[in-house]
N, C-alpha and C positions, 0 to 999 in steps of 0.2 A: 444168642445175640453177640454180636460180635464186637470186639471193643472200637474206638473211633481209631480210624487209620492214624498212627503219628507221622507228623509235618517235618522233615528233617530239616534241622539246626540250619543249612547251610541256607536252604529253603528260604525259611524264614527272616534270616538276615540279608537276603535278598530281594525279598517281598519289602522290607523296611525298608531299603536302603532305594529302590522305585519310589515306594509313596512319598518318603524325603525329598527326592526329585525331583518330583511331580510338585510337590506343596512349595518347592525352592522354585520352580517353575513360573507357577503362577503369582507366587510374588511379586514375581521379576515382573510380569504384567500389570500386575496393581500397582506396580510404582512407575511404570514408564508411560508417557507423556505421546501425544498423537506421534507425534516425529517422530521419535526415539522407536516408537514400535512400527513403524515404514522402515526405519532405517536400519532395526536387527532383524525383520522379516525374515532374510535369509538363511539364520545365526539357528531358528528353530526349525527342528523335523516335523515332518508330516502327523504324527502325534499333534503336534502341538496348534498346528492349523484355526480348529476349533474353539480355542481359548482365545488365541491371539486373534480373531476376527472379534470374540463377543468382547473383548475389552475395548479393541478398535473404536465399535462403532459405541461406543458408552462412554471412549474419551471425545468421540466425535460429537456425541449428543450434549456432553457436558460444553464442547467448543461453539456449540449453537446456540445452545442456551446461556452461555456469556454472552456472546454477540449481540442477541436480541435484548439483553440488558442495557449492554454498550451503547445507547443513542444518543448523542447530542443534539441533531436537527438544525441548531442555528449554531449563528457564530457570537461566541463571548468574548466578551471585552474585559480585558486584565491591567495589570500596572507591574510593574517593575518585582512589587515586592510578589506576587502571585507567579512569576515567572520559575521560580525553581520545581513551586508544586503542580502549577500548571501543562508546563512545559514538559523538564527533564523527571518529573514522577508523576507523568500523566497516568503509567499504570503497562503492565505488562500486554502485547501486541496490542497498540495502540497509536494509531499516527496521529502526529501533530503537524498541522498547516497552522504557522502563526503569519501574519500580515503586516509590517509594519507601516505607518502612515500616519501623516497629518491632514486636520483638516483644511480643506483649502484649493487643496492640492486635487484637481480632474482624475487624472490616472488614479490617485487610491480610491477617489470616491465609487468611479467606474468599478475598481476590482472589488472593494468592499459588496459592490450590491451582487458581481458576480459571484464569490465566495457564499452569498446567502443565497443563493439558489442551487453552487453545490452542494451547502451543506446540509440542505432536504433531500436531495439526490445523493447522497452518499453519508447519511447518518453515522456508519462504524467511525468513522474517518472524522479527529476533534477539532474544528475550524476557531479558531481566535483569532482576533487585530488588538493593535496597543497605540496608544499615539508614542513614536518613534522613540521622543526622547524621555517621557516619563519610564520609555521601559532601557532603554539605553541612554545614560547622559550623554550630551551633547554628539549625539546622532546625527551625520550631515544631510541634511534640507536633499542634497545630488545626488544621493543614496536611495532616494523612494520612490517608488516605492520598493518596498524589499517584503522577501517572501521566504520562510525559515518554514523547511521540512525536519521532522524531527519521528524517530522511530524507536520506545523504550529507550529516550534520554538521550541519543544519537544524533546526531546531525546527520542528515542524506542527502542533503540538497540544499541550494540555498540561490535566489533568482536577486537580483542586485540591479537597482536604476530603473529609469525609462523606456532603453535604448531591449533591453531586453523583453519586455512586453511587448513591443511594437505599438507604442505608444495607444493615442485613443480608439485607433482599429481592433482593437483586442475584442474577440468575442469570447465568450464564456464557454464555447466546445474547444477553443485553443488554449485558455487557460486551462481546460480540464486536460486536454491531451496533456498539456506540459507536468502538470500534478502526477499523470497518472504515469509516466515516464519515473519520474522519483520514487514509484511504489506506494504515493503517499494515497492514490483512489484504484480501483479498479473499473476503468471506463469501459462499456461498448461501442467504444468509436471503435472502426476498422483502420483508419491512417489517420495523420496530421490534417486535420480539416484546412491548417494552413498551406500546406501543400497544395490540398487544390487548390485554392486562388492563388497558388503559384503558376502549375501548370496553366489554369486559365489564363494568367497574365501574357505568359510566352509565349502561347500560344496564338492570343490576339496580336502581339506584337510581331511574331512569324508573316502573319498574315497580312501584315499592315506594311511590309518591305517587301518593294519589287523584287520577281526572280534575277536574274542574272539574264537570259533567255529574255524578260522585257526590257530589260536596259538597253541591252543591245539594237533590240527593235527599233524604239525608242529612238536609240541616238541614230540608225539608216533613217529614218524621217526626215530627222534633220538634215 
Protein backbone atom coordinates (compact mmCIF):
# COMPACT_ATOMS: atom_id res chain seq x y z
CA UNK A 1 0.00 0.00 0.00
CA UNK A 2 1.35 2.84 -0.99
CA UNK A 3 1.51 6.02 1.26
CA UNK A 4 -0.93 9.17 0.11
CA UNK A 5 0.75 11.20 -2.69
CA UNK A 6 2.18 14.57 -0.84
CA UNK A 7 0.54 17.97 -2.17
CA UNK A 8 3.36 20.22 -2.57
CA UNK A 9 3.78 23.29 -0.46
CA UNK A 10 3.49 25.60 -3.35
CA UNK A 11 0.33 23.75 -4.40
CA UNK A 12 -1.34 24.16 -1.51
CA UNK A 13 -0.81 27.75 -0.89
CA UNK A 14 -2.23 28.29 -4.13
CA UNK A 15 -5.17 26.17 -3.62
CA UNK A 16 -5.80 28.71 -0.53
CA UNK A 17 -5.02 31.54 -1.85
CA UNK A 18 -8.16 30.67 -4.97
CA UNK A 19 -10.58 29.67 -2.43
CA UNK A 20 -9.72 33.30 -0.57
CA UNK A 21 -10.74 34.73 -3.86
CA UNK A 22 -13.38 32.90 -4.54
CA UNK A 23 -14.98 33.57 -0.68
CA UNK A 24 -13.48 37.53 -1.37
CA UNK A 25 -15.54 37.09 -4.43
CA UNK A 26 -18.76 36.32 -3.35
CA UNK A 27 -18.71 38.73 -0.70
CA UNK A 28 -18.48 41.33 -2.87
CA UNK A 29 -21.81 39.99 -4.33
CA UNK A 30 -23.55 39.86 -1.01
CA UNK A 31 -22.90 43.19 -0.44
CA UNK A 32 -23.78 44.91 -3.59
CA UNK A 33 -27.12 46.24 -4.43
CA UNK A 34 -29.13 45.60 -7.99
CA UNK A 35 -27.31 48.52 -9.56
CA UNK A 36 -24.04 48.13 -8.28
CA UNK A 37 -24.02 44.51 -9.66
CA UNK A 38 -25.36 45.79 -13.47
CA UNK A 39 -22.77 48.24 -13.20
CA UNK A 40 -19.58 45.90 -12.16
CA UNK A 41 -20.88 43.15 -14.62
CA UNK A 42 -18.15 43.69 -16.51
CA UNK A 43 -15.41 43.94 -13.70
CA UNK A 44 -16.01 39.87 -13.33
CA UNK A 45 -14.79 36.88 -15.37
CA UNK A 46 -16.69 34.18 -16.85
CA UNK A 47 -16.12 32.23 -13.61
CA UNK A 48 -17.98 34.32 -11.91
CA UNK A 49 -21.01 34.53 -14.28
CA UNK A 50 -23.05 32.11 -12.21
CA UNK A 51 -22.89 33.85 -8.82
CA UNK A 52 -23.31 37.09 -10.06
CA UNK A 53 -26.78 36.15 -11.89
CA UNK A 54 -28.13 34.09 -8.60
CA UNK A 55 -27.39 37.19 -6.35
CA UNK A 56 -28.99 39.26 -9.30
CA UNK A 57 -32.07 37.81 -9.31
CA UNK A 58 -32.34 37.52 -5.17
CA UNK A 59 -31.50 41.33 -4.97
CA UNK A 60 -34.28 41.50 -7.79
CA UNK A 61 -36.71 39.33 -5.72
CA UNK A 62 -35.86 41.25 -2.63
CA UNK A 63 -36.73 44.74 -4.95
CA UNK A 64 -40.19 43.21 -5.75
CA UNK A 65 -41.05 42.25 -2.67
CA UNK A 66 -40.37 45.90 -1.26
CA UNK A 67 -42.50 47.26 -3.98
CA UNK A 68 -45.45 45.28 -3.37
CA UNK A 69 -45.18 46.45 0.28
CA UNK A 70 -44.80 49.91 -1.01
CA UNK A 71 -48.68 50.71 -1.57
CA UNK A 72 -50.25 53.73 -0.71
CA UNK A 73 -53.46 53.72 -3.14
CA UNK A 74 -54.80 57.08 -2.13
CA UNK A 75 -53.83 60.46 -1.49
CA UNK A 76 -53.01 61.64 2.37
CA UNK A 77 -53.56 64.71 3.59
CA UNK A 78 -50.59 66.18 5.89
CA UNK A 79 -49.80 69.60 7.75
CA UNK A 80 -46.73 71.48 7.82
CA UNK A 81 -45.44 69.77 10.78
CA UNK A 82 -45.68 66.04 8.91
CA UNK A 83 -43.82 67.54 6.02
CA UNK A 84 -40.20 66.66 6.81
CA UNK A 85 -41.27 62.84 7.57
CA UNK A 86 -43.63 62.71 5.08
CA UNK A 87 -41.93 64.32 2.36
CA UNK A 88 -38.05 64.64 2.60
CA UNK A 89 -37.87 60.83 4.53
CA UNK A 90 -40.57 59.34 2.77
CA UNK A 91 -38.09 56.35 2.54
CA UNK A 92 -35.44 55.13 0.11
CA UNK A 93 -36.71 54.93 -4.05
CA UNK A 94 -39.81 56.47 -3.19
CA UNK A 95 -41.53 59.32 -5.10
CA UNK A 96 -43.38 61.92 -3.76
CA UNK A 97 -46.23 63.84 -5.56
CA UNK A 98 -47.26 66.54 -2.88
CA UNK A 99 -50.28 69.02 -4.10
CA UNK A 100 -50.65 72.11 -2.70
CA UNK A 101 -54.20 73.78 -2.44
CA UNK A 102 -56.97 75.48 -1.11
CA UNK A 103 -60.22 74.86 -0.81
CA UNK A 104 -62.35 76.91 -2.88
CA UNK A 105 -60.28 77.03 -5.47
CA UNK A 106 -61.76 74.88 -9.02
CA UNK A 107 -58.39 73.83 -10.40
CA UNK A 108 -57.14 72.26 -6.96
CA UNK A 109 -60.42 70.58 -6.50
CA UNK A 110 -60.33 69.24 -10.33
CA UNK A 111 -56.55 67.96 -9.65
CA UNK A 112 -57.21 66.69 -6.22
CA UNK A 113 -59.91 64.28 -7.45
CA UNK A 114 -57.43 63.65 -10.41
CA UNK A 115 -54.47 62.63 -8.14
CA UNK A 116 -57.09 59.99 -6.58
CA UNK A 117 -57.42 58.07 -9.33
CA UNK A 118 -53.79 58.28 -10.12
CA UNK A 119 -53.02 57.09 -7.02
CA UNK A 120 -54.93 53.75 -7.48
CA UNK A 121 -53.31 53.63 -10.79
CA UNK A 122 -49.87 53.93 -9.81
CA UNK A 123 -49.79 52.82 -5.92
CA UNK A 124 -45.68 52.64 -5.78
CA UNK A 125 -45.75 56.40 -6.34
CA UNK A 126 -46.70 58.39 -2.57
CA UNK A 127 -49.54 61.04 -3.56
CA UNK A 128 -50.37 63.83 -0.63
CA UNK A 129 -52.12 67.37 -0.78
CA UNK A 130 -51.84 69.96 2.14
CA UNK A 131 -53.78 73.18 2.31
CA UNK A 132 -51.04 75.58 0.98
CA UNK A 133 -50.53 77.66 3.80
CA UNK A 134 -50.89 75.40 6.88
CA UNK A 135 -47.99 73.55 5.05
CA UNK A 136 -46.09 76.82 3.91
CA UNK A 137 -46.90 80.09 5.78
CA UNK A 138 -48.35 82.69 3.93
CA UNK A 139 -48.34 80.85 0.71
CA UNK A 140 -49.72 83.02 -2.31
CA UNK A 141 -53.41 82.44 -3.13
CA UNK A 142 -51.51 83.13 -7.47
CA UNK A 143 -49.35 80.31 -6.62
CA UNK A 144 -52.02 77.29 -6.82
CA UNK A 145 -52.30 75.33 -7.59
CA UNK A 146 -48.70 74.09 -7.17
CA UNK A 147 -47.38 70.57 -7.47
CA UNK A 148 -43.88 69.37 -5.49
CA UNK A 149 -42.28 66.19 -6.96
CA UNK A 150 -39.80 64.88 -4.64
CA UNK A 151 -37.47 61.73 -5.02
CA UNK A 152 -35.53 60.12 -1.73
CA UNK A 153 -35.79 64.05 -0.15
CA UNK A 154 -34.86 65.62 -3.59
CA UNK A 155 -36.81 67.96 -5.48
CA UNK A 156 -37.22 66.94 -9.30
CA UNK A 157 -39.83 68.95 -10.38
CA UNK A 158 -42.11 71.33 -9.36
CA UNK A 159 -45.42 72.59 -11.63
CA UNK A 160 -46.46 76.40 -10.19
CA UNK A 161 -50.02 78.45 -11.00
CA UNK A 162 -52.93 77.99 -13.12
CA UNK A 163 -51.45 79.05 -16.30
CA UNK A 164 -49.32 75.79 -16.23
CA UNK A 165 -52.10 73.23 -15.90
CA UNK A 166 -54.00 74.56 -18.56
CA UNK A 167 -56.46 75.73 -16.46
CA UNK A 168 -60.02 73.76 -16.15
CA UNK A 169 -59.31 71.58 -19.52
CA UNK A 170 -56.82 69.48 -17.77
CA UNK A 171 -57.51 65.84 -17.99
CA UNK A 172 -56.20 63.37 -15.78
CA UNK A 173 -53.98 61.39 -18.94
CA UNK A 174 -52.23 64.98 -19.29
CA UNK A 175 -51.72 65.49 -15.71
CA UNK A 176 -50.37 61.85 -15.72
CA UNK A 177 -48.14 62.47 -18.87
CA UNK A 178 -46.74 65.71 -17.10
CA UNK A 179 -46.05 63.33 -13.66
CA UNK A 180 -44.57 60.91 -15.59
CA UNK A 181 -42.08 63.21 -17.58
CA UNK A 182 -40.69 64.08 -13.83
CA UNK A 183 -40.11 60.30 -13.19
CA UNK A 184 -42.41 60.66 -10.44
CA UNK A 185 -45.08 57.63 -12.34
CA UNK A 186 -44.32 55.28 -14.96
CA UNK A 187 -47.25 55.74 -17.46
CA UNK A 188 -48.35 53.72 -20.60
CA UNK A 189 -49.21 56.61 -22.53
CA UNK A 190 -47.29 56.54 -25.85
CA UNK A 191 -47.18 60.60 -26.36
CA UNK A 192 -48.65 63.86 -24.68
CA UNK A 193 -52.24 63.11 -25.01
CA UNK A 194 -52.12 66.99 -25.11
CA UNK A 195 -50.56 67.00 -28.15
CA UNK A 196 -53.11 65.41 -29.88
CA UNK A 197 -55.72 67.88 -29.29
CA UNK A 198 -53.13 70.03 -30.47
CA UNK A 199 -52.59 68.65 -33.79
CA UNK A 200 -56.30 68.20 -34.03
CA UNK A 201 -56.75 71.91 -33.37
CA UNK A 202 -54.41 72.82 -36.49
CA UNK A 203 -55.53 70.84 -38.18
CA UNK A 204 -59.20 71.84 -38.08
CA UNK A 205 -58.01 75.38 -38.30
CA UNK A 206 -55.72 74.41 -41.61
CA UNK A 207 -58.88 73.49 -43.04
CA UNK A 208 -61.05 76.16 -42.10
CA UNK A 209 -58.65 78.78 -44.33
CA UNK A 210 -58.99 79.20 -47.93
CA UNK A 211 -56.06 77.90 -50.28
CA UNK A 212 -54.48 80.68 -51.95
CA UNK A 213 -55.58 78.76 -55.38
CA UNK A 214 -59.46 79.74 -53.99
CA UNK A 215 -58.68 83.34 -53.26
CA UNK A 216 -57.73 83.99 -56.18
CA UNK A 217 -60.71 82.35 -57.87
CA UNK A 218 -62.69 83.96 -55.65
CA UNK A 219 -61.50 87.43 -56.27
CA UNK A 220 -61.84 86.67 -60.98
CA UNK A 221 -65.74 86.40 -59.84
CA UNK A 222 -65.71 89.41 -58.74
Amino acid sequence: ILPPKEVPKEDEDEEEELALQQQSVVKTYESMTLEELEENEDEFGEDDEAAMEMYRQKRLAEWKAAQMKTKFVEVGEISGQDYVKEVNQAGEGIWVVLHLYKPGIPLCTLINQHLSVLARKFPQTKFLKSISTTCIPNYPDHNLPTIFVYYEGDMKAQFIGPLVFGGMNLKVDELEWRLSESGAVKTDLEENPKKQIEDKLMSSIKCSIPSRKDSDDSDEDY
